[in-house]
The first five atom37 places (N, CA, C, CB, O) and aatype in JSON, in Angstrom:
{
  "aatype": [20, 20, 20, 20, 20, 20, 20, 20, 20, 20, 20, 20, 20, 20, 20, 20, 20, 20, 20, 20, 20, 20, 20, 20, 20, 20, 20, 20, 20, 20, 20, 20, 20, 20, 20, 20, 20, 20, 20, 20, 20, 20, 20, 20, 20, 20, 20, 20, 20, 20, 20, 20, 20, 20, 20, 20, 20, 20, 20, 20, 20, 20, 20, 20, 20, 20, 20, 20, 20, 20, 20, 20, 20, 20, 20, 20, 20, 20, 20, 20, 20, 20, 20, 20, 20, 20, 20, 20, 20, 20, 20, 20, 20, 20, 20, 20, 20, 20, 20, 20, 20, 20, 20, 20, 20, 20, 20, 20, 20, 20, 20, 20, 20, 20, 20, 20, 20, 20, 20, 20, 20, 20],
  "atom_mask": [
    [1, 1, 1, 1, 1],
    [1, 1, 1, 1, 1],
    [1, 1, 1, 1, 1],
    [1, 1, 1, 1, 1],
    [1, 1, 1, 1, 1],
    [1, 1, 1, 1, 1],
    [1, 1, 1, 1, 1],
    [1, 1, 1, 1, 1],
    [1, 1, 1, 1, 1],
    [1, 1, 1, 1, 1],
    [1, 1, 1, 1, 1],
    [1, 1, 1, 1, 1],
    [1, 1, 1, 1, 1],
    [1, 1, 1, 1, 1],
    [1, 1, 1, 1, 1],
    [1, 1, 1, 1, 1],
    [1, 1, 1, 1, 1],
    [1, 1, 1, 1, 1],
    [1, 1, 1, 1, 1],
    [1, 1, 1, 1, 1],
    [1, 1, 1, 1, 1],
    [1, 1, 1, 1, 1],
    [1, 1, 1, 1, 1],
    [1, 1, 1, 1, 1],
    [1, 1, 1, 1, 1],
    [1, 1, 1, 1, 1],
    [1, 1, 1, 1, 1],
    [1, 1, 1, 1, 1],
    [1, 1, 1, 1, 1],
    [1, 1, 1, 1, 1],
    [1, 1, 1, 1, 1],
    [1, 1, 1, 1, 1],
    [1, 1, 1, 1, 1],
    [1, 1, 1, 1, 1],
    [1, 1, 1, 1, 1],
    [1, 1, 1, 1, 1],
    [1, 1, 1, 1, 1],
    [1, 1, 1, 1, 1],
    [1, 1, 1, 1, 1],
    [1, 1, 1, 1, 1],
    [1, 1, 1, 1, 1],
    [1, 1, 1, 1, 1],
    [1, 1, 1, 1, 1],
    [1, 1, 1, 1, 1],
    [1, 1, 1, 1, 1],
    [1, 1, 1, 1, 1],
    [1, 1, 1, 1, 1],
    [1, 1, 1, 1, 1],
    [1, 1, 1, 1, 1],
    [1, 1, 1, 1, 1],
    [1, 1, 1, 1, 1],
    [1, 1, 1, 1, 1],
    [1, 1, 1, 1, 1],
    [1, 1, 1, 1, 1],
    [1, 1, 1, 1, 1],
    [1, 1, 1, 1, 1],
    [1, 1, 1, 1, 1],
    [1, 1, 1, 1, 1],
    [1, 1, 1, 1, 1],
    [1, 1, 1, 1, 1],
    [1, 1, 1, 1, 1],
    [1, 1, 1, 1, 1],
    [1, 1, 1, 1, 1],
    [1, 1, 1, 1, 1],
    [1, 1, 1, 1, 1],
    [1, 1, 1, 1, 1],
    [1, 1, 1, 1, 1],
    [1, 1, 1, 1, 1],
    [1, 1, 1, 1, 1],
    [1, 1, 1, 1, 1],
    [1, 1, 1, 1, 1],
    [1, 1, 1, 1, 1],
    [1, 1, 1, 1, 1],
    [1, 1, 1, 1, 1],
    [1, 1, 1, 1, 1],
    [1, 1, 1, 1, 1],
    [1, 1, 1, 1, 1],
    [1, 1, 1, 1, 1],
    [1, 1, 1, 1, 1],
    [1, 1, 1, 1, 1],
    [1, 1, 1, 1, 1],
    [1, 1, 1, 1, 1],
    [1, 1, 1, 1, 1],
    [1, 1, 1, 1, 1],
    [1, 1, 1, 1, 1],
    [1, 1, 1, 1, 1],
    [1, 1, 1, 1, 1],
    [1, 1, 1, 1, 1],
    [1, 1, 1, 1, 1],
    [1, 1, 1, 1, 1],
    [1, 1, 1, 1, 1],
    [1, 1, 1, 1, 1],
    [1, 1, 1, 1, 1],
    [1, 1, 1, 1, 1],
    [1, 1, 1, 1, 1],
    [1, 1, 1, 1, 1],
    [1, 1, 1, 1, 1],
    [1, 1, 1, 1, 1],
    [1, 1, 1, 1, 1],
    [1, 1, 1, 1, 1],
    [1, 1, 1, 1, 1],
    [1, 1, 1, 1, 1],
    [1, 1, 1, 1, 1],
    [1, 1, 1, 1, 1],
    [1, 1, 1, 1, 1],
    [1, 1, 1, 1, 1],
    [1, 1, 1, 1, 1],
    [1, 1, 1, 1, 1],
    [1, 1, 1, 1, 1],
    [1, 1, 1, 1, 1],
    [1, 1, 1, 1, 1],
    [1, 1, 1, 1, 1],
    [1, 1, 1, 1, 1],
    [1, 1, 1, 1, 1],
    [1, 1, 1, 1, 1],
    [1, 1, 1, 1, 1],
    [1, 1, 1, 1, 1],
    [1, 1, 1, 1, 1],
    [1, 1, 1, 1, 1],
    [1, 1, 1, 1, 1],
    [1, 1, 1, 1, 1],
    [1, 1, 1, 1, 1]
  ],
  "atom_positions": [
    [[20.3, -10.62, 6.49], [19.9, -9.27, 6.23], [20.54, -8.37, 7.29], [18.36, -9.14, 6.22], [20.33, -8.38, 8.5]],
    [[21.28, -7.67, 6.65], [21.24, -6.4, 7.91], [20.52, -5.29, 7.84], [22.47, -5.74, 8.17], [20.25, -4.6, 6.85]],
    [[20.11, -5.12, 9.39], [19.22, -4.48, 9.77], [19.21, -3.05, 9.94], [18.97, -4.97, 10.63], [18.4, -2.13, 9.82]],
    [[20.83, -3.25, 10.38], [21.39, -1.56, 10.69], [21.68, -0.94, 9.25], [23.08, -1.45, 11.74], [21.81, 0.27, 9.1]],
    [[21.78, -1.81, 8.25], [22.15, -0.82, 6.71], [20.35, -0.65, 6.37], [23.38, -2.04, 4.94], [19.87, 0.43, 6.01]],
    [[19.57, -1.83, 6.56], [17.97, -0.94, 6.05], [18.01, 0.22, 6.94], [16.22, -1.88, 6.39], [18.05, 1.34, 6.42]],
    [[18.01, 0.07, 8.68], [17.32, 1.28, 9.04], [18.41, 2.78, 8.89], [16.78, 0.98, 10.7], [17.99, 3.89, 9.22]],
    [[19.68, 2.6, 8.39], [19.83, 3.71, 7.84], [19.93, 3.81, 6.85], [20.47, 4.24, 8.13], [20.86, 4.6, 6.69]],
    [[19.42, 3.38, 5.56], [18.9, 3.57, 4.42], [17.52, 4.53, 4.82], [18.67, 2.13, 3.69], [17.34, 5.7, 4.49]],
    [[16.9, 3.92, 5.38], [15.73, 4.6, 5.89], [15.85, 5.76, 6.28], [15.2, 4.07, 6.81], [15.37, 6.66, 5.58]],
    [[16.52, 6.06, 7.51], [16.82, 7.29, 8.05], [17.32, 8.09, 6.77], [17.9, 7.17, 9.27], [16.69, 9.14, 6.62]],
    [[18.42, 7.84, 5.68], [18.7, 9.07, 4.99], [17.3, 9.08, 3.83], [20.43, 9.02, 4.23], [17.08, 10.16, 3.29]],
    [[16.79, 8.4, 3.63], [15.68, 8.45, 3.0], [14.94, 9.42, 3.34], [15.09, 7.45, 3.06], [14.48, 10.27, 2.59]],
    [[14.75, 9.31, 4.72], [14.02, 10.56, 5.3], [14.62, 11.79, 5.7], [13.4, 10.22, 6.38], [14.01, 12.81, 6.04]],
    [[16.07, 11.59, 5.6], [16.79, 12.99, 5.56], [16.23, 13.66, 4.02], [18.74, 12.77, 5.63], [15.58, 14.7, 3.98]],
    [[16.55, 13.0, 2.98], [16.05, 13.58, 1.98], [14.85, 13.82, 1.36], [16.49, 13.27, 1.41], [14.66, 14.5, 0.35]],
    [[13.85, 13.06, 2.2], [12.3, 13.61, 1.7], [12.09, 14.95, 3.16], [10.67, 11.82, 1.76], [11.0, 15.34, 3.56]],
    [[12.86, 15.21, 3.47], [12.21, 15.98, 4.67], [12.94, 17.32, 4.28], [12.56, 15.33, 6.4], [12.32, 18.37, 4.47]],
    [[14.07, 17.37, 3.79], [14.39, 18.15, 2.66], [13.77, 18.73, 1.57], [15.02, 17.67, 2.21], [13.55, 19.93, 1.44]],
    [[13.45, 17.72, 0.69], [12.98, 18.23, -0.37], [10.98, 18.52, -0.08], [13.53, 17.05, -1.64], [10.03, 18.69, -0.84]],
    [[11.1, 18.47, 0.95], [9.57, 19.02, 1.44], [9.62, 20.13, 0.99], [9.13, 19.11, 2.96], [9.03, 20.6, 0.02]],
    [[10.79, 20.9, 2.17], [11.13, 22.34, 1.78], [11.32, 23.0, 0.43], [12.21, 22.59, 2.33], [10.87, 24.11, 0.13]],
    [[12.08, 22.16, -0.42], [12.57, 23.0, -1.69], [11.55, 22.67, -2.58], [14.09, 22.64, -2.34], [10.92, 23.57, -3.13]],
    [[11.3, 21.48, -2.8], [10.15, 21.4, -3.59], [8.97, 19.67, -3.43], [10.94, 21.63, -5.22], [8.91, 18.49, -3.76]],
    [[8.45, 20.47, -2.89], [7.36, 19.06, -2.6], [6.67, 18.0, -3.51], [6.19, 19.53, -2.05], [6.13, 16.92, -3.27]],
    [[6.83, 18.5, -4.29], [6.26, 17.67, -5.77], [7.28, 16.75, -6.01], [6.06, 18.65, -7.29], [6.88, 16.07, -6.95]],
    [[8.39, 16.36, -5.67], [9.71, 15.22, -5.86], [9.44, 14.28, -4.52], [11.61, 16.09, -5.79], [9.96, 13.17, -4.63]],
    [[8.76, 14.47, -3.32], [8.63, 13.49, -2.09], [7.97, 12.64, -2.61], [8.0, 13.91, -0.79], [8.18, 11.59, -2.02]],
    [[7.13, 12.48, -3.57], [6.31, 11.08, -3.88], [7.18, 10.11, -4.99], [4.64, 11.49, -4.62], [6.96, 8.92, -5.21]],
    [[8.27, 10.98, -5.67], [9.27, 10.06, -6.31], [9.77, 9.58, -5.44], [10.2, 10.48, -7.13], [9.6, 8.37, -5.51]],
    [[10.44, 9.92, -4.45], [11.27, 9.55, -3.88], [11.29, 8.66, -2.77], [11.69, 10.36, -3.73], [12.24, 8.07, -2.25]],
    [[9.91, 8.66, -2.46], [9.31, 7.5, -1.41], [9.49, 6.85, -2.58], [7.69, 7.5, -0.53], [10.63, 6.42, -2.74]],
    [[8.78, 6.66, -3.38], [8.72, 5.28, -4.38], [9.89, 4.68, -4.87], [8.0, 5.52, -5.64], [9.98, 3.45, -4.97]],
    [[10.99, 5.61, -5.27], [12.26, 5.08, -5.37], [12.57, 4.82, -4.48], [13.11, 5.6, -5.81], [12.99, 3.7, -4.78]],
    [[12.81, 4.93, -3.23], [13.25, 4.31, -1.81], [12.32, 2.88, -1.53], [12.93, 5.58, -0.46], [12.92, 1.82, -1.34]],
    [[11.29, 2.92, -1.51], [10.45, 1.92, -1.25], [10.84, 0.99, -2.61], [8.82, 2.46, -1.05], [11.08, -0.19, -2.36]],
    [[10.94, 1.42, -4.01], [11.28, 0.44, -4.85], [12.93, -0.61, -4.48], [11.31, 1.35, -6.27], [13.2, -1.81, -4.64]],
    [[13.84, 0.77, -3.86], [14.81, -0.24, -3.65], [15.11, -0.8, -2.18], [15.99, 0.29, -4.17], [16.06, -1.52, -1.87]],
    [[14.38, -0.46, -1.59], [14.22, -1.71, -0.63], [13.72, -2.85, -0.42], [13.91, -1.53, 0.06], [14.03, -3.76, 0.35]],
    [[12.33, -2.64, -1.76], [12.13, -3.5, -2.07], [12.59, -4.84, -3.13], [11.48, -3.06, -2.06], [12.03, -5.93, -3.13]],
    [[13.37, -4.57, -3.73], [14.54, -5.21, -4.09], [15.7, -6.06, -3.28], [15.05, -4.32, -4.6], [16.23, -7.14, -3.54]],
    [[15.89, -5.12, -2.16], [16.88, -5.41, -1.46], [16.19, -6.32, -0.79], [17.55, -4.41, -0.78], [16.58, -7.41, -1.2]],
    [[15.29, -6.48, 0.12], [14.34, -7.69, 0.55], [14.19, -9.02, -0.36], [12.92, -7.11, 0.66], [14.49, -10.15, 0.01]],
    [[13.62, -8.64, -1.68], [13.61, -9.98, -2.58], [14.99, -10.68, -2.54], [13.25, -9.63, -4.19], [15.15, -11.87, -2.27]],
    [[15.91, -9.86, -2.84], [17.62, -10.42, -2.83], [17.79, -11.58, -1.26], [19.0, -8.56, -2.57], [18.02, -12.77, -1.07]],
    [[17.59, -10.71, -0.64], [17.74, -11.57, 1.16], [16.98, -12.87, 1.09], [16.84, -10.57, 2.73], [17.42, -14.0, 1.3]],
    [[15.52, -12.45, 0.7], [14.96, -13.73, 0.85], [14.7, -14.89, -0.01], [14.03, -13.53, 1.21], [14.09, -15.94, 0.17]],
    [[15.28, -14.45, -0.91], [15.62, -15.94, -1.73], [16.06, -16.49, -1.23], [16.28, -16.18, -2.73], [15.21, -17.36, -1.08]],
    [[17.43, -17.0, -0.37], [17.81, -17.61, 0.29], [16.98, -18.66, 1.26], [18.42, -16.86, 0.67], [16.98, -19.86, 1.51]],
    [[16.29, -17.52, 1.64], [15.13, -18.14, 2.93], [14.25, -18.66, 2.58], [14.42, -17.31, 3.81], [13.58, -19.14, 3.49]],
    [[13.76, -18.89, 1.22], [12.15, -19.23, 0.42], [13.05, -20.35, -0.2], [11.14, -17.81, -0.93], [12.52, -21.41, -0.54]],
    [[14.6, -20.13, -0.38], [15.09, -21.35, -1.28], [15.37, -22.85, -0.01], [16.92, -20.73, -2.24], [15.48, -24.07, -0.12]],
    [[15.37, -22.32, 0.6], [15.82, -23.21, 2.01], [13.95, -23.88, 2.88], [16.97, -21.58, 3.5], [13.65, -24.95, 3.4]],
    [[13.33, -22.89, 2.67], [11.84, -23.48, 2.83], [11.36, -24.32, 1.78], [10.82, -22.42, 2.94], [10.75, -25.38, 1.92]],
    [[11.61, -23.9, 1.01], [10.66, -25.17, -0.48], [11.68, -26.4, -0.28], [10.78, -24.46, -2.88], [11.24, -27.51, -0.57]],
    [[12.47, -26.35, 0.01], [13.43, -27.78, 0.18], [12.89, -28.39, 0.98], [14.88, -27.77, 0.63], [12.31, -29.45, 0.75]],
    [[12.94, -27.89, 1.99], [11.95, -28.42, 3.43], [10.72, -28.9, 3.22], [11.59, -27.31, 4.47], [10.22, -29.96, 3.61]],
    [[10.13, -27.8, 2.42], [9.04, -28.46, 1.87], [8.29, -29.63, 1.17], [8.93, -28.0, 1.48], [7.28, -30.29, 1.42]],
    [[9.26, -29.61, 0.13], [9.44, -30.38, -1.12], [9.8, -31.67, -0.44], [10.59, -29.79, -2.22], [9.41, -32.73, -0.93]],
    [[10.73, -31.62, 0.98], [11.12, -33.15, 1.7], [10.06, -33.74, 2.4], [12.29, -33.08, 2.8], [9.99, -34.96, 2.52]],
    [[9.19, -32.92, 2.88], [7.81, -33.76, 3.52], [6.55, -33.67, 3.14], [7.57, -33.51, 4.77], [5.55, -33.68, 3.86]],
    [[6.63, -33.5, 1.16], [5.77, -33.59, 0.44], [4.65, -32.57, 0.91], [5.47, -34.91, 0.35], [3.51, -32.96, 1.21]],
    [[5.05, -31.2, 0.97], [4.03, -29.86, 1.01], [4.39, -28.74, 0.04], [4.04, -29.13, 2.52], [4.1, -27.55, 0.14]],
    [[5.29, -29.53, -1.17], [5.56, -28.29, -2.04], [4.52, -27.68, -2.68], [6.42, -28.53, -3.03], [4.58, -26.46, -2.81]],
    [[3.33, -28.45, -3.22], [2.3, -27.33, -3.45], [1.46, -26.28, -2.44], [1.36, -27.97, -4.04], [0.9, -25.2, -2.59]],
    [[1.67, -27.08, -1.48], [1.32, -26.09, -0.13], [1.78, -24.9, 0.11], [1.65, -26.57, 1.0], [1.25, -23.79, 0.07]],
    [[3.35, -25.45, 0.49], [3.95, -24.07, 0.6], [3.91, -23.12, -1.05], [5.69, -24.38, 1.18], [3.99, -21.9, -0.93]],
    [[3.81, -23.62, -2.29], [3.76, -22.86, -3.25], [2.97, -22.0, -3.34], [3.72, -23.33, -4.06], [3.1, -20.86, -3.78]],
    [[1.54, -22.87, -2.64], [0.56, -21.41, -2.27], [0.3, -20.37, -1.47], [-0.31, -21.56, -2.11], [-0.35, -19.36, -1.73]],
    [[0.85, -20.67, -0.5], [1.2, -19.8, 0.92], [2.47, -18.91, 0.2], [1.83, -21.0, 2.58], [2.52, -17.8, 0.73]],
    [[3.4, -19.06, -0.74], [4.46, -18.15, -0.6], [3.69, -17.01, -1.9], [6.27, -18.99, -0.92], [3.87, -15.8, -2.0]],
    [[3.07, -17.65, -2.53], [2.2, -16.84, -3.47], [1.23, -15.82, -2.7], [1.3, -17.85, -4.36], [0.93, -14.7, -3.1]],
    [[0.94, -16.22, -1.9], [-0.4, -15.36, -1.37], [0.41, -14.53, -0.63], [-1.71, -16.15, -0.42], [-0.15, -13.44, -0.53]],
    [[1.53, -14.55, -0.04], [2.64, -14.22, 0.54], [3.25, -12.95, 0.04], [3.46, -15.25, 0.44], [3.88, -12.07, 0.62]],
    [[2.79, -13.12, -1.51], [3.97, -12.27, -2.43], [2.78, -11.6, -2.64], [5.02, -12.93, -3.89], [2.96, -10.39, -2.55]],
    [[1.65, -11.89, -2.88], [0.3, -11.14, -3.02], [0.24, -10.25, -2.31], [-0.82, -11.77, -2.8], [0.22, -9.11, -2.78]],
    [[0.19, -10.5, -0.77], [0.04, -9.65, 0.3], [0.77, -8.67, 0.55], [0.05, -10.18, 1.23], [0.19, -7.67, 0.98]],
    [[1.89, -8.61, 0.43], [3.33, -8.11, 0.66], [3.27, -6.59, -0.56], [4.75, -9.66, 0.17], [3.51, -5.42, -0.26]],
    [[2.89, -7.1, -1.83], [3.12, -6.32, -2.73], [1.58, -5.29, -3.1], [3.7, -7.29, -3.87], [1.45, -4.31, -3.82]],
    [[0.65, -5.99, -2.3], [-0.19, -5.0, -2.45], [-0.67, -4.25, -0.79], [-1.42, -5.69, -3.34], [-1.75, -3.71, -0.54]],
    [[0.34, -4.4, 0.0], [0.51, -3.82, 1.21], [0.98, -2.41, 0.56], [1.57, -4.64, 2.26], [0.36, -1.36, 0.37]],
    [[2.26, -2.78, 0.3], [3.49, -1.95, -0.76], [2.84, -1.05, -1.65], [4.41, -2.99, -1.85], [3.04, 0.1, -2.04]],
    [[2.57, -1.34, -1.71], [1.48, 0.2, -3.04], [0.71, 0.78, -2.45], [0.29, -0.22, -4.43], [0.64, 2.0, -2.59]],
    [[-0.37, -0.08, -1.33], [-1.18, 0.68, -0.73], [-0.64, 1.66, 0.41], [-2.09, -0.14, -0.3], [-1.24, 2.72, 0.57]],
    [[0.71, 1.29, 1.39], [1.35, 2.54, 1.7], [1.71, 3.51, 1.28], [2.01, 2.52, 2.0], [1.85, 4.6, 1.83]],
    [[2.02, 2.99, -0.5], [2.94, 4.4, -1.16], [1.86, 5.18, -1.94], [4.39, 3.93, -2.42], [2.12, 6.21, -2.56]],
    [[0.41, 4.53, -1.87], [-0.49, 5.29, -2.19], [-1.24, 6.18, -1.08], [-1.26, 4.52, -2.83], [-1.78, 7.25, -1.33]],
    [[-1.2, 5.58, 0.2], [-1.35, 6.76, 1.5], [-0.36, 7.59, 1.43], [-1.3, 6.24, 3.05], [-0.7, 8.74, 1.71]],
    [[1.12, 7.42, 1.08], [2.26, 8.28, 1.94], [1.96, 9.37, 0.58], [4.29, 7.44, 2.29], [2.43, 10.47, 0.85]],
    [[1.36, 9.33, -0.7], [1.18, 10.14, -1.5], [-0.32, 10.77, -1.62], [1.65, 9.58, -2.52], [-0.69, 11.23, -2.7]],
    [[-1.17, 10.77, -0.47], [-2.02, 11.02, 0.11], [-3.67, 10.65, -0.75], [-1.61, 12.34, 0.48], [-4.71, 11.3, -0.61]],
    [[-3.41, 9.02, -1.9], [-4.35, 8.77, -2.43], [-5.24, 7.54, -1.17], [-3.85, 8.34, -3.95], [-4.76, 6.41, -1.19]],
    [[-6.11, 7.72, -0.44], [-6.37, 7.04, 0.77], [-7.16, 5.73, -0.44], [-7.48, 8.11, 2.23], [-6.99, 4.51, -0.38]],
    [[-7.94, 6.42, -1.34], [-9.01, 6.03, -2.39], [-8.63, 5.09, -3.18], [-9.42, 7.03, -3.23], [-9.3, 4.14, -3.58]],
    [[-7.31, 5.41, -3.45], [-6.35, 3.85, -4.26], [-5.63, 2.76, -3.24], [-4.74, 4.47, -5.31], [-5.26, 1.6, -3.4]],
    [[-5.62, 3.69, -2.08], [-4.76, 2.53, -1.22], [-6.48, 1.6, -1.12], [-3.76, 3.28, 0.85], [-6.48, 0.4, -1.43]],
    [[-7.2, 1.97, -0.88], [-8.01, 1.13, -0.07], [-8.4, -0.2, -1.54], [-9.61, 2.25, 0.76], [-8.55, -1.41, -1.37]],
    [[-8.47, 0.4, -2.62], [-7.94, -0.28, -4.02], [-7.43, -1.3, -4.04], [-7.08, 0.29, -4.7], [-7.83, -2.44, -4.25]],
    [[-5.99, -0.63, -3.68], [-4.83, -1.74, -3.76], [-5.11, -2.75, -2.56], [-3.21, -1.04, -3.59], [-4.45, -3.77, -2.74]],
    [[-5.76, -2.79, -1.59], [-5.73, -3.67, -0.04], [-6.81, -4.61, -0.87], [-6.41, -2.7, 1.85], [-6.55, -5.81, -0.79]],
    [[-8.41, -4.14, -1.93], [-9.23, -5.07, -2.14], [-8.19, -5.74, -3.08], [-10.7, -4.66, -2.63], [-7.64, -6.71, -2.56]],
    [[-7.88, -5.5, -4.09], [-7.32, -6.25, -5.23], [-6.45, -7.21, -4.37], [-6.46, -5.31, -6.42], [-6.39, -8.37, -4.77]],
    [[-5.71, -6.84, -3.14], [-4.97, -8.08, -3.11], [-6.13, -9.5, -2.2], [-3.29, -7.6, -2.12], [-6.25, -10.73, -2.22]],
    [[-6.62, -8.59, -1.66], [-8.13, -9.86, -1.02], [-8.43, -10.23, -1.89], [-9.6, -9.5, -0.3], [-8.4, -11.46, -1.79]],
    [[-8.9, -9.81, -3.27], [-9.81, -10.62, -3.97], [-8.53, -11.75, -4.73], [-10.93, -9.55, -5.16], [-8.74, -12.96, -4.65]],
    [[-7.29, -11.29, -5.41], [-6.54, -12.08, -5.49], [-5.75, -13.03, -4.83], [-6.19, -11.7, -5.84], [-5.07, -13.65, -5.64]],
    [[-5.58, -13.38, -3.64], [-5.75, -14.35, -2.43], [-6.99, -15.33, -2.45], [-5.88, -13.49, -1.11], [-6.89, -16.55, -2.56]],
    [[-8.38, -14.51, -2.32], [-9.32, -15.28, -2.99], [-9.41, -16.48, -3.75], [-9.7, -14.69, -3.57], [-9.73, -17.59, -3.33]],
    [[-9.03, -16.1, -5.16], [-8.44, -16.38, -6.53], [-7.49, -17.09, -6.3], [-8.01, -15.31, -7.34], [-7.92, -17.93, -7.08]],
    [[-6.68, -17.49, -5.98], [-5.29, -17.85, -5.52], [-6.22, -19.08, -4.96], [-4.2, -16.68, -4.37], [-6.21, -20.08, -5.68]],
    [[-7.06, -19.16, -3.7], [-7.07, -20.35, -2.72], [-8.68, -21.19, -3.3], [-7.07, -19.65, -0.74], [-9.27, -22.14, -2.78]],
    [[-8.95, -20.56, -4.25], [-9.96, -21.26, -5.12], [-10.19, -22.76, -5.21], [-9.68, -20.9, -6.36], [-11.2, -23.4, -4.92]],
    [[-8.74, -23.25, -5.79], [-9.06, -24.27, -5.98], [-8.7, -25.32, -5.06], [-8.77, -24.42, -7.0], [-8.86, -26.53, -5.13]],
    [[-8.03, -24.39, -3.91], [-8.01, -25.42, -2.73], [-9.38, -25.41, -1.99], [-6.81, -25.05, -1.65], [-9.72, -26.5, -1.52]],
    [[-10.0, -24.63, -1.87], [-11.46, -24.47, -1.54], [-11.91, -25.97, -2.29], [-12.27, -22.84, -2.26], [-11.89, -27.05, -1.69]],
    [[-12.28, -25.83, -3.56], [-12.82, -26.69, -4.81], [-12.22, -28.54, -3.99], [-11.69, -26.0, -6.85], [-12.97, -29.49, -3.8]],
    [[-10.88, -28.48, -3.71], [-10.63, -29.69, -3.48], [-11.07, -30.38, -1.58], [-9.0, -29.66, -3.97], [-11.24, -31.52, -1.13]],
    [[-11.1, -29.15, -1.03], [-11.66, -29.56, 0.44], [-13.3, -30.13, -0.02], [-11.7, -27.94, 1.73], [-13.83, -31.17, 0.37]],
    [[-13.84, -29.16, -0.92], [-15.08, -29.99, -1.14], [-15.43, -30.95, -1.05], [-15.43, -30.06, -1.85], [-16.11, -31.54, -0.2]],
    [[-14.65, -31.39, -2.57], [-14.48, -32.85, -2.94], [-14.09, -33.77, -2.02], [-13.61, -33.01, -3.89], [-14.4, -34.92, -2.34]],
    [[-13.44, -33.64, -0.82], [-13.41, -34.89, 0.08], [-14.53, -35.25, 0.57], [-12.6, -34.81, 1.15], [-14.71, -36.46, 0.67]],
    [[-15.66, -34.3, 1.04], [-16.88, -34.24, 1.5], [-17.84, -35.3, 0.99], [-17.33, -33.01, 1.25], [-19.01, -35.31, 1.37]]
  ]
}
């Protein structure tokens, strides 16, 4: 990944929402979201690599369902971080806090049935 093309992606990102503050403010919440949508893209692209190179690893000392759940809860977390910023930076505090339960309760949901099987050793 390079670091210096995100953080000036970033920087003109914010050249142009700091702009269009001025001319018209009603386009800064597209435009975080289109910026945040394609960076977020650009992240998934990078880390395939890195998630494809961990499940191997994984898969070699017999923790592929392990890690399958950790990269899930992973993608859980990540993506409802991601909304809940772009629902503060668009000043809904009421949906971000939304988006932060939905991803707890789906993590939850997610580690269920590993819960269910620690039982069962008991």
């Amino acid at each position: 990944m390079d670091l210096y093309a995100v953080c000036g992606f970033l920087l003109a990102a914010l050249c142009v929402n700091l702009l269009l503050r001025r001319i018209s403010p009603e386009y800064v919440p597209l435009t975080v979201a289109a910026s945040g949508i394609l960076l977020a893209v650009y992240f998934l692209r990078e880390a395939a690599n890195t998630v494809e190179t961990l499940s191997g690893i994984a898969a070699q000392y017999g923790l592929g369902g392990w890690f399958s759940l950790l990269l899930k809860a992973l993608a859980i977390a990540v993506a409802c971080q991601l909304t809940s910023a772009l629902c503060r930076d668009c000043g809904e505090s009421a949906l971000a806090e939304k988006a932060e339960l939905a991803g707890k309760l789906a993590i939850l949901a997610l580690t269920l049935p590993v819960v269910k099987q620690l039982l069962a050793l008991l």
